[in-house]
FIROZA-915072 format. One record per residue (C-alpha): x, y, z. Coordinates in nm, 3 decimals, decimal comma. Last residue first. Layout:
BEGIN
X; Y; Z .
...
***
This chain:
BEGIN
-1,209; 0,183; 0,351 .
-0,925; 0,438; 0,436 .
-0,576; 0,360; 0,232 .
-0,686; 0,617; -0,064 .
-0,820; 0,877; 0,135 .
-0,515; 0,894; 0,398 .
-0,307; 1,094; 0,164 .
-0,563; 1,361; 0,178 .
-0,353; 1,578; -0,144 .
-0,347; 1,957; 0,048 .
-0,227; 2,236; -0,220 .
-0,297; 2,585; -0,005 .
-0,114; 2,874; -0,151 .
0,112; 3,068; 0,141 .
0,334; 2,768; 0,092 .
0,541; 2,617; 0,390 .
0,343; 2,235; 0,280 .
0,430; 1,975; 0,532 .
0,279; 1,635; 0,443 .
0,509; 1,317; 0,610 .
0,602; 1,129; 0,364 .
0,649; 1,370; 0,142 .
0,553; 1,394; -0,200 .
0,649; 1,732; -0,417 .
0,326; 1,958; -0,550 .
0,293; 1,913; -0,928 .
0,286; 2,214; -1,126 .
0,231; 2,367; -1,506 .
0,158; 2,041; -1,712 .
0,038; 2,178; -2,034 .
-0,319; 2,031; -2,099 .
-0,432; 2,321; -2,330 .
-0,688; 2,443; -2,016 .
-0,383; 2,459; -1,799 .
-0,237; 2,154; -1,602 .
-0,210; 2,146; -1,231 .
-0,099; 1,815; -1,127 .
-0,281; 1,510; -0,864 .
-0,093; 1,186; -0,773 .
-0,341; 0,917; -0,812 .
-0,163; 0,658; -1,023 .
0,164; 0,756; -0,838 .
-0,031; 0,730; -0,522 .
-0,028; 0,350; -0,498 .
0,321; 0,265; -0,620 .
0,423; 0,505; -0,321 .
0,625; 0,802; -0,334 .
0,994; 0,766; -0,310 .
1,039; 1,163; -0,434 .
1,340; 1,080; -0,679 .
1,111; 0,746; -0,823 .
0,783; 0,997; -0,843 .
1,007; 1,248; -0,988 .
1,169; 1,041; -1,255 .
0,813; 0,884; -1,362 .
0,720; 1,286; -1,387 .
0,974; 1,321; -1,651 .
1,176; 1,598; -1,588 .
1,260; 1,896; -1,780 .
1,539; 2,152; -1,643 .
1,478; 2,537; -1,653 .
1,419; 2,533; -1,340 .
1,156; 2,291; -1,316 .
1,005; 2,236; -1,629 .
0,779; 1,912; -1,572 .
0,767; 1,660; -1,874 .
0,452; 1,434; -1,906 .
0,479; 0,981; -1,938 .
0,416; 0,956; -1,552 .
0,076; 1,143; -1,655 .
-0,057; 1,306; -1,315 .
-0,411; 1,288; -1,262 .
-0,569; 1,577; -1,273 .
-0,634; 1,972; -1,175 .
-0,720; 2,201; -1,471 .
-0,697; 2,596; -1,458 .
-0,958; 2,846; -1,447 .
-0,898; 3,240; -1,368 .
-0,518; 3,172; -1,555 .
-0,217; 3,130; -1,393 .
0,038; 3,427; -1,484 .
0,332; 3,267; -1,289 .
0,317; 2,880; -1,160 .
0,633; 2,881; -0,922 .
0,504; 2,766; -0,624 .
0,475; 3,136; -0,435 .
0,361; 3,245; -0,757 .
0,059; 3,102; -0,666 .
-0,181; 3,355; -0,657 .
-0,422; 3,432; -0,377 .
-0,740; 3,244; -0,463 .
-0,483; 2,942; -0,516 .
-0,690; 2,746; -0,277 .
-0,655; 2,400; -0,346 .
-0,818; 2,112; -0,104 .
-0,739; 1,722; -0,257 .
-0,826; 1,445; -0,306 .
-1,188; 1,378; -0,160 .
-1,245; 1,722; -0,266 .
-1,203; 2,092; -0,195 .
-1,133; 2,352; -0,484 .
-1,012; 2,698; -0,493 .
-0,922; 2,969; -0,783 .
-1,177; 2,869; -0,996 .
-1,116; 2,470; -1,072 .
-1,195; 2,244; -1,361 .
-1,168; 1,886; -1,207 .
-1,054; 1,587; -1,358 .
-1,052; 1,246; -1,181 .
-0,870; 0,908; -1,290 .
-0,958; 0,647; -1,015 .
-0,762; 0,459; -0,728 .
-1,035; 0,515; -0,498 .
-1,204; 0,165; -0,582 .
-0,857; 0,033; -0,534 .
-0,844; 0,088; -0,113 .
-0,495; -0,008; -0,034 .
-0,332; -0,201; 0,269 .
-0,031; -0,103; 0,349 .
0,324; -0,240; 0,377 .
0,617; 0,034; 0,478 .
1,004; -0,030; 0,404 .
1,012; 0,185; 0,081 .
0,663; 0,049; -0,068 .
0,495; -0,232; -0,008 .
0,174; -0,276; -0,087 .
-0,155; -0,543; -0,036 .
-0,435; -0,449; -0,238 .
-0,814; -0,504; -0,179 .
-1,077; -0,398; -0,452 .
-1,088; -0,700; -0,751 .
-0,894; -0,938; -0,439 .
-0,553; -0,959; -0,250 .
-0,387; -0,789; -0,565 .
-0,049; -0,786; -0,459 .
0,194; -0,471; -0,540 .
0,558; -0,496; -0,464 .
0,822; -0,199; -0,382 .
1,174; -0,283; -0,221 .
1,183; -0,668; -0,296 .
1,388; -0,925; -0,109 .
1,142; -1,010; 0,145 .
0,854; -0,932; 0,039 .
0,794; -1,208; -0,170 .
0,875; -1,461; 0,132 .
0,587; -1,304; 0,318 .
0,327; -1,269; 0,054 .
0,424; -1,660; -0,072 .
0,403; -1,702; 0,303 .
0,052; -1,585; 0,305 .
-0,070; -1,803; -0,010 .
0,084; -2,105; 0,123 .
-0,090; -2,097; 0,470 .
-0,411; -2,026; 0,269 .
-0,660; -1,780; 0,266 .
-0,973; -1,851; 0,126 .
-1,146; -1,559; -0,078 .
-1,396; -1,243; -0,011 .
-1,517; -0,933; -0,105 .
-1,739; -0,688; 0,091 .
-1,481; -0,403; 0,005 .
-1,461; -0,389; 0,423 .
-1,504; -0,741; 0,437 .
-1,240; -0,819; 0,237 .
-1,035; -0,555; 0,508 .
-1,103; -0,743; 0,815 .
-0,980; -1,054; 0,626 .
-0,698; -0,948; 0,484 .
-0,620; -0,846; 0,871 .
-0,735; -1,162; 1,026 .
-0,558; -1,375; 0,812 .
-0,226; -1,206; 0,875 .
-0,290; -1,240; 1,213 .
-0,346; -1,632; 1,194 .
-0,042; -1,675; 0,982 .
0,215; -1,509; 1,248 .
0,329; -1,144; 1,152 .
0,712; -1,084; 1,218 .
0,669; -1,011; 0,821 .
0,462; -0,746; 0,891 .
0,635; -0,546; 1,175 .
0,962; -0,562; 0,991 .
0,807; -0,416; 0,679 .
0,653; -0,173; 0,894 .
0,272; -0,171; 0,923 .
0,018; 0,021; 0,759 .
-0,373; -0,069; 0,770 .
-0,438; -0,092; 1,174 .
-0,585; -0,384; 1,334 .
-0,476; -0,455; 1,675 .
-0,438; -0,787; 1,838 .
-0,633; -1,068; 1,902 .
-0,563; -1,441; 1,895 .
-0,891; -1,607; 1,741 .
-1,090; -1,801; 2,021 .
-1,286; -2,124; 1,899 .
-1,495; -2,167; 2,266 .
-1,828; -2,069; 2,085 .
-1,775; -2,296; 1,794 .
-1,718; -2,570; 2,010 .
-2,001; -2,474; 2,219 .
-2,226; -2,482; 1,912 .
-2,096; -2,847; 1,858 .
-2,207; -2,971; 2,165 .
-2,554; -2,826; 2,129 .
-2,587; -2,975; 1,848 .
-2,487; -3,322; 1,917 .
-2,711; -3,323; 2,180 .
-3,031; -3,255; 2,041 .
-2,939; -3,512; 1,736 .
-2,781; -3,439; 1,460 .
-2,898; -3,568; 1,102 .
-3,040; -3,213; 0,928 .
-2,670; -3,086; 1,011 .
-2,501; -3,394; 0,876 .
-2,640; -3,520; 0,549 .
-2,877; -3,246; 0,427 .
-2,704; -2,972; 0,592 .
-2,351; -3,058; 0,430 .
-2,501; -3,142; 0,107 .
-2,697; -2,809; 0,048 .
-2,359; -2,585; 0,187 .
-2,109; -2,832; -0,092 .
-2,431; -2,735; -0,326 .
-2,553; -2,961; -0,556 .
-2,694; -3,143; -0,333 .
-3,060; -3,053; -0,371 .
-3,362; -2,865; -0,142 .
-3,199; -2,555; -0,147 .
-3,225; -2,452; -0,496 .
-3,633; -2,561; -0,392 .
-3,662; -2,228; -0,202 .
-3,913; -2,295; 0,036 .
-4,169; -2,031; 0,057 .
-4,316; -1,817; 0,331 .
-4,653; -1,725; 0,496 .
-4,674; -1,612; 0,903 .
-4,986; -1,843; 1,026 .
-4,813; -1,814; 1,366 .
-4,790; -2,200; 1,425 .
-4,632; -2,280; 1,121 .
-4,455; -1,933; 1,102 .
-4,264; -2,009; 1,468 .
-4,242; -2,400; 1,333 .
-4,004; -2,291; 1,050 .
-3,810; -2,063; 1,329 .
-3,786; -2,352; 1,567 .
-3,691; -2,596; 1,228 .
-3,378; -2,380; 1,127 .
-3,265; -2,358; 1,509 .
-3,249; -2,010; 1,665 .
-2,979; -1,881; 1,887 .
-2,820; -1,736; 1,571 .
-3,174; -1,571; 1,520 .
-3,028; -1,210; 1,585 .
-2,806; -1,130; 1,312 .
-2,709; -0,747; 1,328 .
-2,483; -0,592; 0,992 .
-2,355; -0,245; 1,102 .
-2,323; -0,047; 0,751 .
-2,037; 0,081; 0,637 .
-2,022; -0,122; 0,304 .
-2,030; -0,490; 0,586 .
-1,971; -0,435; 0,948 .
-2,015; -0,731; 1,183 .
-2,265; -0,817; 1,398 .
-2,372; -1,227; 1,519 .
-2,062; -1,338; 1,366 .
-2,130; -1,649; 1,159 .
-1,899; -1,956; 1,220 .
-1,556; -1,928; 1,327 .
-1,419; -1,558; 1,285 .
-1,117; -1,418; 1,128 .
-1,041; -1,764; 0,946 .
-0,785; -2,066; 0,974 .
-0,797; -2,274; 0,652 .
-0,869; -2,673; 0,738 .
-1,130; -2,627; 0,417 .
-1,355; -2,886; 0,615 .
-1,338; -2,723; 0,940 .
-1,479; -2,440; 0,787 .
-1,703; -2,620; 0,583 .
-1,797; -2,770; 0,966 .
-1,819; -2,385; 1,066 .
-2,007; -2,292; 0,819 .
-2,266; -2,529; 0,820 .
-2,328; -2,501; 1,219 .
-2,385; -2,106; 1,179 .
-2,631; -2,179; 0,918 .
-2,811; -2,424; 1,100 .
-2,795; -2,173; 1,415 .
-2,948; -1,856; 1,210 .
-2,904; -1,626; 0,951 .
-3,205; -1,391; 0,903 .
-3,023; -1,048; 0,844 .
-3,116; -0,758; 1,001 .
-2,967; -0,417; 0,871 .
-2,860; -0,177; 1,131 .
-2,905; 0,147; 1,301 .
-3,153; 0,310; 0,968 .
-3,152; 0,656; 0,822 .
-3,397; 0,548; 0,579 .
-3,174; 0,634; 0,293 .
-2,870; 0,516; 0,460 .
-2,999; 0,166; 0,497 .
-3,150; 0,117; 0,170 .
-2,819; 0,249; 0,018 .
-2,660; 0,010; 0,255 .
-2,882; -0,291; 0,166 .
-2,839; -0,259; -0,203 .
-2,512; -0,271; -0,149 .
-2,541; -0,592; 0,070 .
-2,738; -0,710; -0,213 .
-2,528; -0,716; -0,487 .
-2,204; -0,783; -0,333 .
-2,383; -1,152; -0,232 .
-2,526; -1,196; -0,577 .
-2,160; -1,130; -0,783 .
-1,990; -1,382; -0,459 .
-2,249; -1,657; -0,540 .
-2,212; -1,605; -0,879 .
-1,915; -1,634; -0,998 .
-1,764; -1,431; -1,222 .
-2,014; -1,170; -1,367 .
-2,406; -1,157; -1,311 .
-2,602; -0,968; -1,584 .
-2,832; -0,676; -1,436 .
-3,163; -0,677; -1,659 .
-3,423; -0,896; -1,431 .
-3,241; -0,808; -1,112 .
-3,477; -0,624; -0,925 .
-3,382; -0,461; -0,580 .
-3,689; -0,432; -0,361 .
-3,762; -0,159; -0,135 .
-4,054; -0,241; 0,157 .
-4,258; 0,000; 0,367 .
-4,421; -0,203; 0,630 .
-4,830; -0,115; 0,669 .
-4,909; -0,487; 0,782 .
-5,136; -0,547; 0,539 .
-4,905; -0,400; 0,273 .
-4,553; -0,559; 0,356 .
-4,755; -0,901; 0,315 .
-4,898; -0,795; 0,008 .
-4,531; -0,682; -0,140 .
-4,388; -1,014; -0,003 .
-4,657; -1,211; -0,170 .
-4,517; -1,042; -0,479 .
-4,193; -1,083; -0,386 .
-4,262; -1,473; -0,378 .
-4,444; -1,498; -0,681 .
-4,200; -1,323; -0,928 .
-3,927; -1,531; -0,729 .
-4,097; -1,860; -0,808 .
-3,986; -1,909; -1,177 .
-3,620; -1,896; -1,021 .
-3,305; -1,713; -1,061 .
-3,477; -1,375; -1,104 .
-3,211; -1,258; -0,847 .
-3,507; -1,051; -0,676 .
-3,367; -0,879; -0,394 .
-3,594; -0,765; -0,081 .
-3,535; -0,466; 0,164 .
-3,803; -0,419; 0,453 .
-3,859; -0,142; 0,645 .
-3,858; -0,122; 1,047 .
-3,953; 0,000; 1,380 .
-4,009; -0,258; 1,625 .
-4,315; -0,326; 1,760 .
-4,205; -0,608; 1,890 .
-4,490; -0,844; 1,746 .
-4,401; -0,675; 1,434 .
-4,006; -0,717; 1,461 .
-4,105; -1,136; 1,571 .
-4,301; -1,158; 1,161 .
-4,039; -1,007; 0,997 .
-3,750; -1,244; 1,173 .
-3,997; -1,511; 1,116 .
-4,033; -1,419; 0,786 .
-3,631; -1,397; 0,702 .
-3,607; -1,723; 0,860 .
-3,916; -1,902; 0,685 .
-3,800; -1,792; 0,308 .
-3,973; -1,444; 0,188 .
-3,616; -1,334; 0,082 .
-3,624; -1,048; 0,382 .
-3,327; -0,834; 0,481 .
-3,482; -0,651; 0,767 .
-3,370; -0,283; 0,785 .
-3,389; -0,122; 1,132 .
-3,494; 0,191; 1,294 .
-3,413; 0,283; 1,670 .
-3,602; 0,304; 1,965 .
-3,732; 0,004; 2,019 .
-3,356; -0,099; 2,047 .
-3,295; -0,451; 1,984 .
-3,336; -0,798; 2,218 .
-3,472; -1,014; 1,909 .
-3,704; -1,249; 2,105 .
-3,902; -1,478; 1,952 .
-4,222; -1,707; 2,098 .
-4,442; -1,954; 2,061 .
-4,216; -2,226; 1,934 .
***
């Protein structure tokens, strides 16, 4: 094959994801010919005796061609659960912070039509419905866009590209065994298929439509469970992606979700380590749980964060709190402290339950404490935020179900 096209924006930057494998080189290798502006982003898993070898030639090929190149080493970074899902988080964060740094549209990533073909047929295999059949040619992973654009590309075309090029790679040997449901679905059907069979079974993929509707992250309870399978798939789905995590959905997993829901009034499923599904009071959202952390801030008079924007520069006797001092203390809520509100002492469990605030938010919920960690105030929970103070106490509701 003499030639690749990539059809991108000359005028924009780009990150190429590059392994030093013959995709990734002869995505490298078609962005120079382009003239395309880009840097390169390499991961070392240290998995293999080659790696050391291969990012090295990497490095030398980066240099003669004048290609700044970041590389993510893994020598001292121990994986945890499995491995293929620790590695794949790994980079694509990696790849953001690479991304943001250089200001970049996209990262390119070297999948291509074998690839495509394998995960469809372990698609098919699995008999699971998913968001998208095959490999998307962009999607959104961390924030950042995510462009493939060798999906037209055959695994052999783009081998043949460097052969004839001169462009240098290496052949991962993991690849070359069985071990691997992916390994032993290319070696014994993919690598086998004729011209014709291909092409057949790309326009299979191609003509799989998914039913489309809107994504949004809260739904009524009645809205949810009148959810079919497929859009409930879609929407845990959307939102792995978002926390770049992923699992199989099954039919019996989403009507165990359903029929849970049912007869409860407040339920919390962990979809995955980050993803949770809630509901809470006749509303079922999806919840970010990296931003369900403990926070402590030490605050003059006014704060803005991520939380929450206080401006007590004014006094807030207007809430109660008299004699504040210059610095007070704004946390997370204890459900086990006791709030004196006129002249009565509640627990702050009571209040959340009185209030019908969200599972979600009660871990969250910020109070003003002073510097002996007395509770002093803890703005009320409304559904709908409307705050009549003269102080300013805003908690961004919306930070904790935004991804």
């Amino acid at each position: 094959m003499e030639r690749i096209k990539l059809n991108l924006d000359k005028s924009k930057k780009y990150v190429i994801a590059c392994s030093f494998g013959p995709d990734s080189m002869a995505l490298l290798s078609a962005a120079l010919n382009e003239k395309l502006n880009v840097v390169v982003a390499h991961v070392n898993y240290r998995k293999r005796d080659a790696a050391v070898i291969e990012q090295a030639s990497l490095e030398k090929y980066c240099e003669a061609h004048d290609i700044k190149i970041y590389v993510l080493d893994l020598l001292h970074k121990k994986a945890t659960g499995n491995f293929q899902d620790w590695a794949r988080k790994q980079r694509y964060e990696f790849f953001k912070k690479v991304a943001e740094k250089e200001s970049a549209e996209a990262v390119l990533v070297a999948h291509q039509q074998d690839d495509v073909i394998e995960t469809y047929l372990m698609q098919k295999k699995r008999g699971n419905f998913v968001k998208n059949y095959g490999i998307s040619g962009e999607n959104e992973i961390f924030g950042v866009k995510i462009i493939r654009p060798l999906l037209s590309y055959s695994k052999l075309e783009l081998k043949d590209y460097d052969d004839i090029h001169g462009v240098p790679y290496s052949i991962d040997e993991s690849n070359l065994s069985n071990d691997y449901e992916r390994n032993k679905i290319r070696h014994t059907i993919v690598e086998k298929m004729s011209l014709e069979e291909r092409k057949a079974l790309v326009g299979e993929i191609q003509n799989k439509k998914n039913k489309s509707f809107t994504i949004k992250s809260s739904f009524t309870k009645d809205e949810f469970l009148g959810l079919d399978y497929e859009e409930i798939v879609q929407l845990i789905s959307f939102y792995m992606e978002k926390v770049n995590e992923h699992k199989d959905i099954s039919l019996k997993y989403v009507n165990e979700i359903k029929k849970a829901f049912v007869t409860k009034t407040n339920l919390q499923i962990n979809i995955t380590e980050s993803l949770m599904l809630e509901l809470d009071y006749g509303e079922v959202v999806f919840v970010n749980k990296k931003r369900l952390n403990e926070y402590t801030h030490l605050v003059k008079s006014k704060l803005e964060t991520e939380i929450f924007d206080i401006d007590f520069s004014g006094g807030a006797e207007d809430r109660g709190i008299e004699n504040l001092d210059d610095e007070f203390i704004v946390k997370n809520c204890s459900k086990n402290d006791k709030l004196i509100i006129k002249d009565y002492s509640s627990s702050i469990r009571r209040l959340f339950i009185d209030w019908k605030m969200p599972l979600y938010l009660r871990e969250v919920w910020p109070g003003i404490y002073d510097k002996n960690g007395k509770l002093l105030y803890v703005p009320r929970y409304r559904k709908v935020f409307k705050d009549e103070h003269k102080s300013k106490f805003k908690i961004k509701i919306d930070y904790f179900t935004s991804f």
